[in-house]
N, C-alpha and C positions, 0 to 999 in steps of 0.2 A: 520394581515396576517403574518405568518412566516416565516420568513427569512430562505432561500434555496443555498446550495454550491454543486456546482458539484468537486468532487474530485475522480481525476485521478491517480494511484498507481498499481505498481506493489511489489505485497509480498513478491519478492526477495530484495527488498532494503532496505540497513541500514539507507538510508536518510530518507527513509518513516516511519523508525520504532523507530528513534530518534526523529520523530515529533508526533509519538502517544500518549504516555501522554499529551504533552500540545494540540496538535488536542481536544480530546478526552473533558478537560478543557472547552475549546472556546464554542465549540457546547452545553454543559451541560452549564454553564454561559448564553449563548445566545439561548439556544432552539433553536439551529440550525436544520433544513431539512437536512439532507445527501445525496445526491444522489453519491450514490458510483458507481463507473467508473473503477472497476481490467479489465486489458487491457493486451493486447499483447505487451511488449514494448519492444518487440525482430522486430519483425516488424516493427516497428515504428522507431526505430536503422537503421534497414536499408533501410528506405527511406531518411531518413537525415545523415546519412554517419558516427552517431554515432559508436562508435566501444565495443563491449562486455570488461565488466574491465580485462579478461587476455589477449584479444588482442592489449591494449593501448600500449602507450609508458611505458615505465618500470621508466621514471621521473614524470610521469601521476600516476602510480602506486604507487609510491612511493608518493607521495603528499595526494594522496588520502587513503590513511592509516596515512598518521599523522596528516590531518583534523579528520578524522572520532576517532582518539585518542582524540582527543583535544574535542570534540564535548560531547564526552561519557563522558570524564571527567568533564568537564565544567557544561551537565547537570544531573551529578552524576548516568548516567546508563547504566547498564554489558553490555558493549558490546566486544564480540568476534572478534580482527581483522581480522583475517582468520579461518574463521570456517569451521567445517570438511563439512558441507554440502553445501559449496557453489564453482559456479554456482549451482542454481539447478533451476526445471523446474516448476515455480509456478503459470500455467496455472491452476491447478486440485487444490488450494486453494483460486485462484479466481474465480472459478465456485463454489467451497462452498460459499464464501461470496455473490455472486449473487444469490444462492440458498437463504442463509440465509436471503436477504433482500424480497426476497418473500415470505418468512413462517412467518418475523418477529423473534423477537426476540434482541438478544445481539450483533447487528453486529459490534459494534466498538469493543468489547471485542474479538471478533475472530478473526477479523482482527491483530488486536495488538497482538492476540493469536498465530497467524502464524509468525507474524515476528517475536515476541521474541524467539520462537521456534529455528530459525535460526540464530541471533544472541547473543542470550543471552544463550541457553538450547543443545547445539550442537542438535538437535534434525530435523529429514529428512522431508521435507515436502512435496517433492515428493513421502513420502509411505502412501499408503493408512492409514495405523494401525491408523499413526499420524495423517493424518487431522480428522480417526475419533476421536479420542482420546479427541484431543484440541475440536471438536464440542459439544464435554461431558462436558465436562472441562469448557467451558461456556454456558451451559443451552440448549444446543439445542442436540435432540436423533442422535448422530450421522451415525449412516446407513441408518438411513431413509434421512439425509441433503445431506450425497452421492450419494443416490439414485436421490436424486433430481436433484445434481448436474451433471450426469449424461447425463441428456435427453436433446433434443433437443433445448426446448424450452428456457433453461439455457445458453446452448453453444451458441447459435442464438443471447443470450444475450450479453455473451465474444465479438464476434462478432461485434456486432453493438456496443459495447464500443469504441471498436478499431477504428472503421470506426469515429466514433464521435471524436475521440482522433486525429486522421488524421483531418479530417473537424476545428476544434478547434483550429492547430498548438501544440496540445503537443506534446512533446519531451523527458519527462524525467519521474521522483517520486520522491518525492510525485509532483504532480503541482493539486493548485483549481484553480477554477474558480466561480467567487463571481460577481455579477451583469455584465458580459460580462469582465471584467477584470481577467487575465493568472498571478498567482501568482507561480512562481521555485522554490522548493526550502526548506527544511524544518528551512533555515536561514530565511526565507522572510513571516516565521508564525506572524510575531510582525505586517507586513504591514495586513497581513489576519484581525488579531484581529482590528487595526485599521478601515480598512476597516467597516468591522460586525459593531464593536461598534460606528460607526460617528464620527472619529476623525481623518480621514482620509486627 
């Protein structure tokens, strides 16, 4: 039987998008199930009193740009620390990856596709051009994955992520969740992998 992760993300984070190579890794190693979860986690912010990164403390801020230095460096990838497209609004490429997990196809690749977009490629993922662009760009036709993303049946989807994301206790991005166990954190991928492979 195949082993299954619910993993919860929003496309705007650099935590989520420093953990996509080795994510990416795990799952191909282990013929991992993905049940991918892009969520509202602006809502989710503000039911737990979280605060958006330019409303924090500015020693918050500041901490959190010399992790995320240290991280890129550490594991050797371009990341932007302030990039020209960030906050941005990464609802409408979480509706493509839910799209995309309904048609099938390359969704870890689009996924990873939108974040490096943001932090690696200065490139706007709240315009359209671009999420069609990257849907190209990893095998899937992209007007027709917008169109899909689009409709009801998609957004209803966003939707009930969030609700699930609420129900669950998450809080953040990347977080999975691997046999009823809430793993934070794209530092806490080594307990993932344990986890997966029994050596937990």
């Amino acid at each position: 039987m195949a082993k299954s992760i619910d993993f919860y993300l929003a496309l705007s984070s650099p935590w989520t998008y420093l953990a996509g190579p080795r994510f990416a890794e795990l799952v191909q190693r282990n013929q991992l199930e993905v049940i991918w979860k892009p969520y509202d986690i602006m809502r989710v912010f503000g039911l737990t009193g979280a605060k958006p990164v330019k409303q924090r403390p500015p020693q918050i801020q500041a901490n959190r740009l010399t992790e995320l230095g240290r991280w890129s460096k550490f594991l050797n990838m371009k990341l932007n620390l302030e990039p020209a497209h960030f906050p941005v609004n990464a609802t409408p490429a979480g509706r493509m990856v839910i799209a995309a997990t309904q048609a099938g196809g390359d969704v870890m690749g689009l996924a990873n596709g939108y974040m490096s977009a943001v932090w690696a490629e200065e490139r706007d993922i709240g315009e359209t051009e671009t999420l069609v662009a990257i849907a190209d760009q990893h095998g899937f036709e992209g007007q027709g994955l917008l169109a899909k993303s689009e409709e009801l049946e998609v957004e209803a989807a966003f939707e009930k992520n969030t609700e699930d994301a609420i129900a669950a206790n998450v809080f953040g991005s990347p977080i999975w969740i691997y046999q009823g166990e809430l793993f934070w954190g794209q530092d806490r991928l080594d307990f993932v992998t344990r986890a997966v492979e029994g050596n937990a």
